[in-house]
C-alpha positions as CSV (number, residue, x, y, z in Angstrom):
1,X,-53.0,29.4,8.1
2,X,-50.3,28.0,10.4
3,X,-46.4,28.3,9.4
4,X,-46.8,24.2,9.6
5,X,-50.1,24.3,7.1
6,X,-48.1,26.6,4.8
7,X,-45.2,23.9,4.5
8,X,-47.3,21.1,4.0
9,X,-49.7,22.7,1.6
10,X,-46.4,23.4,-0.3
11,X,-45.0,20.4,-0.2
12,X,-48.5,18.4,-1.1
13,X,-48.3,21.2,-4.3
14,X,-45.2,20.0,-5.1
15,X,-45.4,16.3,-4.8
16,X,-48.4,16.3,-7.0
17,X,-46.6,19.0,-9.4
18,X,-43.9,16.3,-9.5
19,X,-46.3,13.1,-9.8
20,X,-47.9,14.8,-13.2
21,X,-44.2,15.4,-15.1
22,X,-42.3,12.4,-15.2
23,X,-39.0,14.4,-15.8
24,X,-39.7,15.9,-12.4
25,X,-40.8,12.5,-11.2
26,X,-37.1,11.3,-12.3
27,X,-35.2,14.0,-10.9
28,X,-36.7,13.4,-7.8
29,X,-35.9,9.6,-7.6
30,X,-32.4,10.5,-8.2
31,X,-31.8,12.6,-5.7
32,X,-33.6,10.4,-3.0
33,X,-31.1,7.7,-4.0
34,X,-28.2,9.9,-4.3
35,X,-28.8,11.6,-1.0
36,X,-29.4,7.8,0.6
37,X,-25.6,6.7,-0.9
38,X,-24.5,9.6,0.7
39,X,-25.7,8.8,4.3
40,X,-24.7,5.0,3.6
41,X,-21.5,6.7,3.1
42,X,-20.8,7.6,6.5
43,X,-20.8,3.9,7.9
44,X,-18.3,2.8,5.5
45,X,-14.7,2.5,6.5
46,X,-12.8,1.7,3.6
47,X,-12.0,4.3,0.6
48,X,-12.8,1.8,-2.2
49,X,-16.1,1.8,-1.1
50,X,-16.2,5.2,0.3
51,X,-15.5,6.1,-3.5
52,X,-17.9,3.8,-5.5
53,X,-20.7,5.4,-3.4
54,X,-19.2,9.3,-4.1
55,X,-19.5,9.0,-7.2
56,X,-22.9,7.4,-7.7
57,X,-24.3,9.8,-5.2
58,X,-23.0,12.7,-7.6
59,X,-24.1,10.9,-10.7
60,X,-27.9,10.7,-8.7
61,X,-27.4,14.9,-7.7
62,X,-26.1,15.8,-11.2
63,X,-29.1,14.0,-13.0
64,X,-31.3,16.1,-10.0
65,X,-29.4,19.5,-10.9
66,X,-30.2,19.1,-14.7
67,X,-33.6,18.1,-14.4
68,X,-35.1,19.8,-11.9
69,X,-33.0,21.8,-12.9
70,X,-30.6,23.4,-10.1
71,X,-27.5,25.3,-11.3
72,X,-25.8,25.4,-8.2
73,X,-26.4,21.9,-7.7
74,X,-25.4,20.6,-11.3
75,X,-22.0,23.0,-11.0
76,X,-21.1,21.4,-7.4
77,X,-21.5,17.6,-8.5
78,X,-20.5,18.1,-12.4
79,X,-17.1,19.2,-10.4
80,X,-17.1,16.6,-8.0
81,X,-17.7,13.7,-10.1
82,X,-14.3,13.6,-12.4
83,X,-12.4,14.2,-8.8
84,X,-14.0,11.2,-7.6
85,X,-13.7,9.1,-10.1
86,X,-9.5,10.0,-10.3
87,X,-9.6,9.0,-6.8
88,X,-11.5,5.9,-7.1
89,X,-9.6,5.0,-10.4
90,X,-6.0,5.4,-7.9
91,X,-7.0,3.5,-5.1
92,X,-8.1,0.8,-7.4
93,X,-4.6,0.8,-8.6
94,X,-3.0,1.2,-5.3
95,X,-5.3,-2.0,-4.5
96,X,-4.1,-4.2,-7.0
97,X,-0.7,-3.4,-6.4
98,X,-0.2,-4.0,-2.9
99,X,-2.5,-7.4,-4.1
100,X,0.2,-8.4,-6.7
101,X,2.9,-7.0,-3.9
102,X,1.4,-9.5,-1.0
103,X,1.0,-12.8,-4.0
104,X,4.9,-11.7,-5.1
105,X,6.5,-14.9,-4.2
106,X,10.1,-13.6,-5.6
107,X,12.4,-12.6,-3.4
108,X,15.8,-11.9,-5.6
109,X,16.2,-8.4,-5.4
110,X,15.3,-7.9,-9.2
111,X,12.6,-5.3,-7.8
112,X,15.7,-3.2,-6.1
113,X,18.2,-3.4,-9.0
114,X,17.8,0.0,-10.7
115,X,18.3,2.0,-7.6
116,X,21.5,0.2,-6.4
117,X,25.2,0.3,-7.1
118,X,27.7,-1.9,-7.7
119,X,31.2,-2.8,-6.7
120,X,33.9,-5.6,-6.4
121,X,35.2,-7.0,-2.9
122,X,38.3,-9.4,-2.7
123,X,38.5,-12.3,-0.3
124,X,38.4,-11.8,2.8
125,X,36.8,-8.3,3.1
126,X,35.1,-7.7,5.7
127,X,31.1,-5.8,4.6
128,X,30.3,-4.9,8.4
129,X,30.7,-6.3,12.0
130,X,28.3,-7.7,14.8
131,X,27.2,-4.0,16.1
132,X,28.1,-2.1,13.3
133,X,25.2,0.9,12.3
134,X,23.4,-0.4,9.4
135,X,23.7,1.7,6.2
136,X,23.5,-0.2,3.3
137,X,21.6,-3.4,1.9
138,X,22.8,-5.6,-0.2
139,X,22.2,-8.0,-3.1
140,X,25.5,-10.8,-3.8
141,X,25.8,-11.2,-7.9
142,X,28.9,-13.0,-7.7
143,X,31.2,-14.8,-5.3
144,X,30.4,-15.9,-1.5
145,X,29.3,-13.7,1.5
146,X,30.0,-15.5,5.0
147,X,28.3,-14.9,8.4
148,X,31.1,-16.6,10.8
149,X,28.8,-16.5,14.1
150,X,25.8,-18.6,12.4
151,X,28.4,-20.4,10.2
152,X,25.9,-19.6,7.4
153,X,26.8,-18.2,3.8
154,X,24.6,-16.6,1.1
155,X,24.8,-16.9,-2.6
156,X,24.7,-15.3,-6.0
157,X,21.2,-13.6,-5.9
158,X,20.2,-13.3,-2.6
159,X,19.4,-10.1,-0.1
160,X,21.2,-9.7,3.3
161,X,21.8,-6.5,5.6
162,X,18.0,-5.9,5.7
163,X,16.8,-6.5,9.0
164,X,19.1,-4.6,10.8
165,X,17.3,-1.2,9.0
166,X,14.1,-2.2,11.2
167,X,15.9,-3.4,14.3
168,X,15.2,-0.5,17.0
169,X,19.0,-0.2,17.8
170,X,19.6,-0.2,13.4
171,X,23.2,-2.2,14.4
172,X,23.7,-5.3,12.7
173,X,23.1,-8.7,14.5
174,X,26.2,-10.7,12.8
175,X,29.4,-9.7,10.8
176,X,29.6,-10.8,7.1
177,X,32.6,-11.1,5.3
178,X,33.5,-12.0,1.7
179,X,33.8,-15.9,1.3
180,X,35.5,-14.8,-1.9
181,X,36.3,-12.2,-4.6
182,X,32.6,-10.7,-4.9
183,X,30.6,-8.5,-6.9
184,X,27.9,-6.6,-4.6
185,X,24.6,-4.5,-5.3
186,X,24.4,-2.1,-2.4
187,X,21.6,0.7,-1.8
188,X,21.7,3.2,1.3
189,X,19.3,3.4,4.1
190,X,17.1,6.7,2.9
191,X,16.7,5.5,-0.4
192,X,15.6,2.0,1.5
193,X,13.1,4.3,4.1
194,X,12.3,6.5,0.9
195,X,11.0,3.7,-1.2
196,X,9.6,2.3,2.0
197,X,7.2,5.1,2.6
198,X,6.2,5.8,-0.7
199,X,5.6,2.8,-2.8
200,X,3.6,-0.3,-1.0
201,X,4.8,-2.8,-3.2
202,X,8.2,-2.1,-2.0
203,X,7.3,-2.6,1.1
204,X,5.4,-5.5,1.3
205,X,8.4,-6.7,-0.1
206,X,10.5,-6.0,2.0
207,X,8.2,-7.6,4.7
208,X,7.9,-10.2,3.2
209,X,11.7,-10.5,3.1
210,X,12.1,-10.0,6.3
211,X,9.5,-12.4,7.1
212,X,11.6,-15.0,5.4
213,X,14.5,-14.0,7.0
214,X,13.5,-14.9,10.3
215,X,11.4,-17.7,9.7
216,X,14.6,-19.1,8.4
217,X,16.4,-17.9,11.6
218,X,14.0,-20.1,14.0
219,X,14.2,-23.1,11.5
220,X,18.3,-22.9,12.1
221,X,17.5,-22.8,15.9
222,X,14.9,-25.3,16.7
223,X,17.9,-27.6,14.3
224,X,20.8,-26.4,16.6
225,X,18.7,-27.1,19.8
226,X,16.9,-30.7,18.5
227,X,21.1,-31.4,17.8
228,X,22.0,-30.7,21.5
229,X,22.3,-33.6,23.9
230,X,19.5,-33.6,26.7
231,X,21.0,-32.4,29.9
């Protein structure tokens, strides 16, 4: 008898070993699902998905391991599974945040609060000029904060000094001055980049800020032009 008889004559032995024991039968039909989430694994490309079909695959292997039963096999995927499912369980989390981030339709600094600092300006102080390196953001809680170039102004609540953390040249684009005695929230620009990189709520707020920001920038232009006399 052939090597290739000798296979198949095993295999046909152990097919209708595993048609007469339903227990067998079982064991089987979870590891031919399990093993086909695992290639259907391979053409997903995001790791919600990639997850939910990790963990049924080693839910279909650990049911084969005990059954059939396989040791080896019932040690590997007994490990795997509670890995999976923590990883699953973050990215679903991670998920709904940056969901919840994206739908976040407030954009007064409350979010930024505990890791700034406050202090008191007088009249007339000036926060930075045109061209200045940018290296703090701030939120106004009291008073008036000017912008003389744009002849613009922000007020009690609102963000400014962002955008010029992202610029490529990180200068500021106008100078801002205190309108009156002010009470400023301030934060630095590695706790900004820090926060940034490492929570995605935070930064979809901050794009969404900045986002706002210059939305509001082109609004003010396309006014100034439609204002100017045709040549």
């Amino acid at each position: 008898m052939t090597t290739t008889q000798q296979i198949a004559s095993q295999a046909s032995a152990y097919v209708m070993s595993a048609l007469s024991s339903p227990t067998e039968l079982f064991a089987l039909f979870a590891a031919a699902v399990a093993g086909g989430l695992q290639i259907s694994s391979s053409f997903v490309k995001t790791m919600v998905p990639l997850r939910w079909l990790a963990v049924l695959s080693n839910c279909g292997f650990l049911v084969y391991g005990v059954l059939h039963p396989s040791f080896v096999m019932a040690l590997m995927h007994g490990i795997l599974l509670p890995i999976n499912c923590v990883r699953l369980r973050e990215m679903s989390l991670l998920s709904r945040r940056v969901h919840a981030a994206t739908n976040n339709v407030d954009r007064s600094g409350i979010w930024l609060r505990p890791y700034m600092r406050s202090s008191r300006r007088k009249a007339g102080e000036v926060l930075f000029r045109r061209g200045d390196p940018a290296e703090h953001l701030y939120i106004l809680v009291e008073g008036r904060v000017d912008f003389p170039e744009v002849k613009g102004s922000v007020t009690p609540g609102e963000i400014f000094g962002e955008i010029a953390f992202f610029s490529p040249d990180k200068k500021r684009t106008l100078t801002a001055c205190c309108g009156e005695d002010c009470v400023l929230l301030s934060i630095d620009q590695s706790t900004v980049r820090q926060l940034y990189y490492q929570h995605p709520a935070f930064g979809f707020e901050i794009v969404g800020l900045i986002a706002g920001r210059l939305t509001a920038d082109v609004t003010r232009l396309r006014a100034q032009l439609a204002e100017q006399p045709p040549a």
